[in-house]
TORTOR-108877 format. One record per residue (C-alpha): x, z, y; residue number from 1. Coordinates in nm, 4 decimals. Each point is the difference from the previous one (the first is absolute). Layout:
% TORTOR-108877
X:Z:Y:NUM
...
% end
This chain:
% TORTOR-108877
-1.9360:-1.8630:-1.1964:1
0.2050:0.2828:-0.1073:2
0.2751:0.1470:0.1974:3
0.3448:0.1338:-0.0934:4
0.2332:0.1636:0.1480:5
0.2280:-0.1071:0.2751:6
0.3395:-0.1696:-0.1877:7
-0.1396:0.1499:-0.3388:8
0.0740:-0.2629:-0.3657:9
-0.3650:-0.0481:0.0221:10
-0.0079:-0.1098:0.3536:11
0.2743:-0.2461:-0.0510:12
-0.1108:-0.0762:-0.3611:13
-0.3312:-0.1084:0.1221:14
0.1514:-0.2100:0.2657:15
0.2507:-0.1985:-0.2557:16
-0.3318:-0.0504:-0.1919:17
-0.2228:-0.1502:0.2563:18
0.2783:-0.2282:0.0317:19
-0.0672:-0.1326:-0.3791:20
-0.3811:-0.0310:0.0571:21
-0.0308:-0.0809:0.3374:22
0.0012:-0.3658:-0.1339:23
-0.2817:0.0178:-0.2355:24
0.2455:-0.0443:-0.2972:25
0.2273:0.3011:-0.1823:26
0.2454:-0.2256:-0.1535:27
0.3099:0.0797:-0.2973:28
0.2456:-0.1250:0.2715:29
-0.1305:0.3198:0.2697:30
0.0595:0.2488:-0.2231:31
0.3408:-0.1259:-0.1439:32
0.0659:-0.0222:0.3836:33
-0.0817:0.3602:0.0693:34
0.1919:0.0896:-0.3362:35
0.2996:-0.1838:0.0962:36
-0.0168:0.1383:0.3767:37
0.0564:0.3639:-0.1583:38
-0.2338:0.1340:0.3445:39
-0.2024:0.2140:-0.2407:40
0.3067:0.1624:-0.0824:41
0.0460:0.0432:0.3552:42
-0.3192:0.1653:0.0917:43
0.0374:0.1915:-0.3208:44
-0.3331:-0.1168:-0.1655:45
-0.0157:-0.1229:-0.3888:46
-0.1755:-0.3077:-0.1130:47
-0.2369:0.1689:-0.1565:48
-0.1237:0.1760:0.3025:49
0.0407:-0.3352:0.2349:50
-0.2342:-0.1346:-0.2602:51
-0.2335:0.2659:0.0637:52
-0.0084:-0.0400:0.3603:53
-0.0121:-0.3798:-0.0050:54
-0.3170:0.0962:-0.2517:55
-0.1277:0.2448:0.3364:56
0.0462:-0.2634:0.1977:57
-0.2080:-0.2623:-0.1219:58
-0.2488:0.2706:-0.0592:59
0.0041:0.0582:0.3887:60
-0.0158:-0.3462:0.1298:61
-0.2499:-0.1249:-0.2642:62
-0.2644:0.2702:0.1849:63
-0.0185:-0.2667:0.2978:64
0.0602:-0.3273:-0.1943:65
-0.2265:-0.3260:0.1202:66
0.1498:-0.2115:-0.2990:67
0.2759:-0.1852:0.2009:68
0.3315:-0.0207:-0.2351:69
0.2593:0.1130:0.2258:70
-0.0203:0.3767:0.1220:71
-0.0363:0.0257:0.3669:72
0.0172:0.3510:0.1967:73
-0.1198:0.0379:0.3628:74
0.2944:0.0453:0.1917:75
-0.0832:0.3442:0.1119:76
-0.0469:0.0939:-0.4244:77
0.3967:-0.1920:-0.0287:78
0.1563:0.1795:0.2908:79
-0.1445:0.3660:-0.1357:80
0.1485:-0.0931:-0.3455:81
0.3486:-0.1235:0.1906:82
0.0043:0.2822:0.1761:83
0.0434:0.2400:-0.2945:84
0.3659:-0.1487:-0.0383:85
0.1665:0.1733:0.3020:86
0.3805:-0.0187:-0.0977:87
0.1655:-0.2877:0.1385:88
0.2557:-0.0500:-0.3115:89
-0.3028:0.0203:-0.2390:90
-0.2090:-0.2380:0.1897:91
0.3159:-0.2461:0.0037:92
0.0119:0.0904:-0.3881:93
-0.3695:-0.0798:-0.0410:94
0.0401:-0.3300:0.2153:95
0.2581:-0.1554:-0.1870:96
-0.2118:0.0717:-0.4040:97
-0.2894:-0.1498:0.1973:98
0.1442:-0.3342:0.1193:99
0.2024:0.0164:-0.3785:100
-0.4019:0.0681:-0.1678:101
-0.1503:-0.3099:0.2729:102
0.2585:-0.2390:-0.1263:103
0.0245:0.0806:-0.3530:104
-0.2270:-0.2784:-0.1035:105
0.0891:-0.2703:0.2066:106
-0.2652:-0.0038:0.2208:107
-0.0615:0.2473:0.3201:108
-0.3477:-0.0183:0.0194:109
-0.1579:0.0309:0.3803:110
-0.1109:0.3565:-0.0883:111
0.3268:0.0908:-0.1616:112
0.1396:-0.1657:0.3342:113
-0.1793:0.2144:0.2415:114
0.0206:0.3348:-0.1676:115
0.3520:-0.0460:0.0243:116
0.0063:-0.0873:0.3751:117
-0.2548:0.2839:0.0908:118
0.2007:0.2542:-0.2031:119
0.3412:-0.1349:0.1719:120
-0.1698:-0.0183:0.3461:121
-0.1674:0.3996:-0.0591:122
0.3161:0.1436:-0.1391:123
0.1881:-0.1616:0.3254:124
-0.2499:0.1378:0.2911:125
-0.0560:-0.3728:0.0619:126
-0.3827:-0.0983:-0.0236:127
-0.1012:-0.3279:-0.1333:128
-0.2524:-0.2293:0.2292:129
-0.3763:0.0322:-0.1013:130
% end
């Protein structure tokens, strides 16, 4: 997996993207979500270029895929990615798109369900139960 800077767009881009895949399914309602959340604004990154890193991204975590739908990181590989997003107000920024991405369609998924938790639980100091 590729790493990025600490707080850097791509850091926090990649994070707001693994919260549109982690579900197996990158639906129209995610990215009008992220588009109507204005974060990339925020972290200063273009669409163009999230698309390009969402495009790395898959890249990266197709290396180790088994064929299971949903994408599923060991929790060590999830807390290294969290732990590129240092600043608390862009973590609380990043928090909010995510839950907005999760529930865009309706449905939040188990996956969708847990990144969220382990990203709010990481970002807090507070460690979720094996």
């Amino acid at each position: 997996m590729r790493t990025y800077p600490t707080d850097s767009a791509s850091a926090a881009a990649r994070i707001l993207a693994l919260s549109m895949i982690v579900d197996g399914d990158l639906a129209a309602t995610e990215l009008r979500a992220l588009a109507h959340s204005k974060v990339l604004d925020h972290i200063e990154i273009d669409f163009d270029a999230f698309h390009a890193l969402l495009g790395e991204l898959c890249e990266d975590l197709l290396i180790d895929a088994s064929g299971r739908r949903n994408v599923e990181l060991e929790p060590e590989l999830l807390d290294a990615v969290l732990d590129e997003i240092r600043d608390p107000a862009l973590r609380r920024k990043l928090l909010q798109a995510m839950s907005q991405i999760a529930d865009a369609d309706g449905v939040l998924a188990d996956a969708e369900a847990t990144l969220l938790a382990h990203a709010a639980a990481a970002w807090t100091g507070q460690r979720l139960a094996a």
